[in-house]
N, C-alpha and C positions, 0 to 999 in steps of 0.2 A: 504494500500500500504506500507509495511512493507519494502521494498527497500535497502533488506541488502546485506550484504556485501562479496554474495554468488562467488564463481569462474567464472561465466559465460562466457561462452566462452573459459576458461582455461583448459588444458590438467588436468586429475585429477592426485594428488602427485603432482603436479607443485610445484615449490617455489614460494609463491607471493613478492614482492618485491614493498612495498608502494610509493606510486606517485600521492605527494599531489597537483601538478600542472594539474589533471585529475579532474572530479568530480567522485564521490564515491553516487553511489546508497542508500548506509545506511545513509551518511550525507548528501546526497539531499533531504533525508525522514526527517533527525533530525530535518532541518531549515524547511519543510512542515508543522511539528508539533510546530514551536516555539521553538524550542531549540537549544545549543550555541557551540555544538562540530560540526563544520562547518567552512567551509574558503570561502575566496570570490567567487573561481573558482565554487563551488559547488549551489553559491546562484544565481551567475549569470545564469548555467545550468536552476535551475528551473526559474528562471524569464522568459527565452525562452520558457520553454513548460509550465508555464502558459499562454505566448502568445500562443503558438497552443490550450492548452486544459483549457479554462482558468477553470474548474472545478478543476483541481487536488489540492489545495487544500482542497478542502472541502472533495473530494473522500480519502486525509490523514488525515482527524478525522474522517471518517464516518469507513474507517478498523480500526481506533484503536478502535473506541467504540465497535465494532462488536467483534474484538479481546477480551477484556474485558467481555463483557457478554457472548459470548461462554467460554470461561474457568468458571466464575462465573457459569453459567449453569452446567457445564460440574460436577464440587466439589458441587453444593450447589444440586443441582437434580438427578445426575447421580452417585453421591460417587465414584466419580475419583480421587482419589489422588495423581495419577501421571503423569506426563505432559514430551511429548517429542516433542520441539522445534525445525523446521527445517530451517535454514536461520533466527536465531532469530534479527538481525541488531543489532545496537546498543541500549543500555537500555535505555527506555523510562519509565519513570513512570505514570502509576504505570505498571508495567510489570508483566509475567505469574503467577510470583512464589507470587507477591507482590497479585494481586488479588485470586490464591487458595489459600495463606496460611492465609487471611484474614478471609476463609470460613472454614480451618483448618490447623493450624500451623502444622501438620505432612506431609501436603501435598510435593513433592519430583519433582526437575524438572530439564531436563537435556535440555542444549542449544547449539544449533549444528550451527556452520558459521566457515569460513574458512577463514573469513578477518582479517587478526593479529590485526589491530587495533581495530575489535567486540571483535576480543576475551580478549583484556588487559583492556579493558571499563568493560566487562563483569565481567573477573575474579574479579578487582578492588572491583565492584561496591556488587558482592557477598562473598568477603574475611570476612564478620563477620559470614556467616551460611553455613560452607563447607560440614556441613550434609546432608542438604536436598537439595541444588542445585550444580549445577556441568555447566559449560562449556566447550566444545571439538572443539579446533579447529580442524574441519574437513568437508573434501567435501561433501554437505548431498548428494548428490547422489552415496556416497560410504556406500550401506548400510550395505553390508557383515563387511564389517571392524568397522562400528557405532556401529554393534548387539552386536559384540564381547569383545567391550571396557566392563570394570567392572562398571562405572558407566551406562551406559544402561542396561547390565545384573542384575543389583541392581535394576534397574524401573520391570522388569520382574520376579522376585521372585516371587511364590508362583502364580504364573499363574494370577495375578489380572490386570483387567483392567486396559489401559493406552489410554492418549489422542497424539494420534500425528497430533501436526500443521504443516499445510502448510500453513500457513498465506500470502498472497500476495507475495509469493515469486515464486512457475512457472513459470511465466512469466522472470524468470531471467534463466531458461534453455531455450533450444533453440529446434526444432522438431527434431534436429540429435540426441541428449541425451536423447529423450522422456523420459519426465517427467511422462508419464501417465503410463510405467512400473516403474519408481521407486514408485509412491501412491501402486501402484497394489503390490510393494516386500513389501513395507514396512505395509501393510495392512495384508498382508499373514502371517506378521512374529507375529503381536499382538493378544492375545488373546481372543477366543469369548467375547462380550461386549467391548470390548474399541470400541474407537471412533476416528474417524478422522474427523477435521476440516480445511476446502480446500476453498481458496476464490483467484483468481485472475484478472489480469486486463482484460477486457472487451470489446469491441461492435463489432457491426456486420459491422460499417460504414468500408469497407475494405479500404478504401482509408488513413484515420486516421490512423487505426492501423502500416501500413505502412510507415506514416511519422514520430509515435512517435517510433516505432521497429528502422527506421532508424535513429533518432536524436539521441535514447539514444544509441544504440550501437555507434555512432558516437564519443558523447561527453567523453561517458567511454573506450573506445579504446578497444568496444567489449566486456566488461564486462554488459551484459546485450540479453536476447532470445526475447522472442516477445510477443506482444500484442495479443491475441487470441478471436478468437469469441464466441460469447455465447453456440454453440454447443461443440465447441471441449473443453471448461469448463466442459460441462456436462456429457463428456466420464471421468472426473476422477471420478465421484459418480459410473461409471459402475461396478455392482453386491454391492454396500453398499444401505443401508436404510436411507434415509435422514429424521432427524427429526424437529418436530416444525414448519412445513411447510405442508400447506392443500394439494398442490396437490402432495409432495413430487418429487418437483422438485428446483435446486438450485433456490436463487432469489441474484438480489441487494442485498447488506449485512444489508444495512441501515433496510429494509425491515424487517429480518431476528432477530423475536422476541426483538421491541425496549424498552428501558424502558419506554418512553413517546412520544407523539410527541413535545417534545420539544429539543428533541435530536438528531446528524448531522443527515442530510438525503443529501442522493447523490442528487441532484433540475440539471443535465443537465444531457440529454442522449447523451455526444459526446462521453463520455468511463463511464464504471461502474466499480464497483469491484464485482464481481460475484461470487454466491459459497453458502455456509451452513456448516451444521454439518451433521455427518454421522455414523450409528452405523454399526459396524462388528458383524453381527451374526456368 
């Protein structure tokens, strides 16, 4: 649950205008994960839908472990060296660039959010290695204007494969923006063999989905799309080949090639993070 800091519900080209008396979806996830760039309004947020869901923490280490081992997969088995980030939130470590350039320091990764305060976390936290990584503040569902920036056209040189994440962030568009044409643009625009990786939030209990759609759109003043079921997850895999999965269908992420069983697992079914990895032929 990667819970960044995407426009949601925002006119795109908006100007955002930060309003730290709101909670904020990327630092509702900081303090999920233990971490200190957060205010009280945000921790209270989640202390409320841990009362409704009280899984969601455990569902925010169980995406970032997922996150971590898909990129690690992606450089260590697929020879991916380049990585396009969609809704990257604020930097968690160890983050995208920190796990492929572990498996190859020339690995290259560009980070797309449109939250001013991701983006100045971000540029910050990347200001010693302006070679291989790049952040764009920008609306990732503006994909025409994404392709066209120089650092994305730099990920695509030489026709080589690229990974584009969508990390738990769908769920932060809404069904009037359908998210399932932008996977589908941004899938068309990557070269045979790259890959996409797509996991969002989850179940089928339609009554839940409903309350946490309404709480968070609530608390964030509409910065926030919806919970979806495990079917209309499964229409973003439509025409990709999902890999590392027997029946070649999304699963639970936790599920989704573990290093151990000693590592988070999603343990309630009131919401999942649902999804895989995915290759483009």
């Amino acid at each position: 649950m990667t819970y960044p800091g995407e426009a949601c519900g925002h006119k795109r080209g908006e100007t955002r205008i930060l309003d730290f008396s709101k909670p904020n979806v990327a630092r509702m996830y900081d303090h999920l994960l233990g971490g200190t760039d957060n205010y009280a309004v945000d921790r209270e947020a989640c202390e409320e839908l841990l009362r409704m869901a009280p899984s969601t923490r455990d569902l925010a280490l169980v995406n970032r472990a997922f996150l971590v081992r898909a990129v690690r997969y992606l450089a260590q088995e697929r020879g991916i060296r380049r990585f396009l980030d969609h809704g990257s939130g604020l930097p968690s470590s160890p983050n995208v660039h920190e796990v492929a350039q572990a498996v190859d320091p020339s690995c290259e990764v560009v980070y797309i959010d449109n939250d001013p305060a991701v983006s100045a976390h971000g540029r910050m936290s990347l200001a010693e290695d302006p070679g291989t990584t790049a952040v764009l503040e920008m609306d990732m569902r503006d994909t025409d204007r994404i392709f066209e920036t120089p650092q994305v056209k730099k990920l695509l040189r030489e026709d080589k494969p690229v990974a584009a994440l969508f990390v738990s962030v769908l769920h932060c568009i809404s069904d009037e923006s359908d998210p399932w044409a932008l996977v589908r643009r941004v899938a068309a625009r990557l070269p045979a063999g790259s890959c996409m990786v797509i996991c969002q939030l989850s179940s089928d209990d339609a009554g839940l989905r409903s309350r946490i759609t309404d709480f968070m759109n609530g608390v964030t003043g509409g910065n926030w799309g919806e919970v979806r079921s495990l079917s209309e997850v499964r229409r973003f895999f439509d025409g990709l080949d999902i890999l590392e999965v027997r029946d070649r269908e999304p699963v639970e992420v936790s599920r989704w090639r573990p290093d151990s069983d000693l590592g988070p697992r999603q343990r309630s079914t009131e919401w999942i993070e649902y999804g895989g990895v995915a290759l483009i032929r």
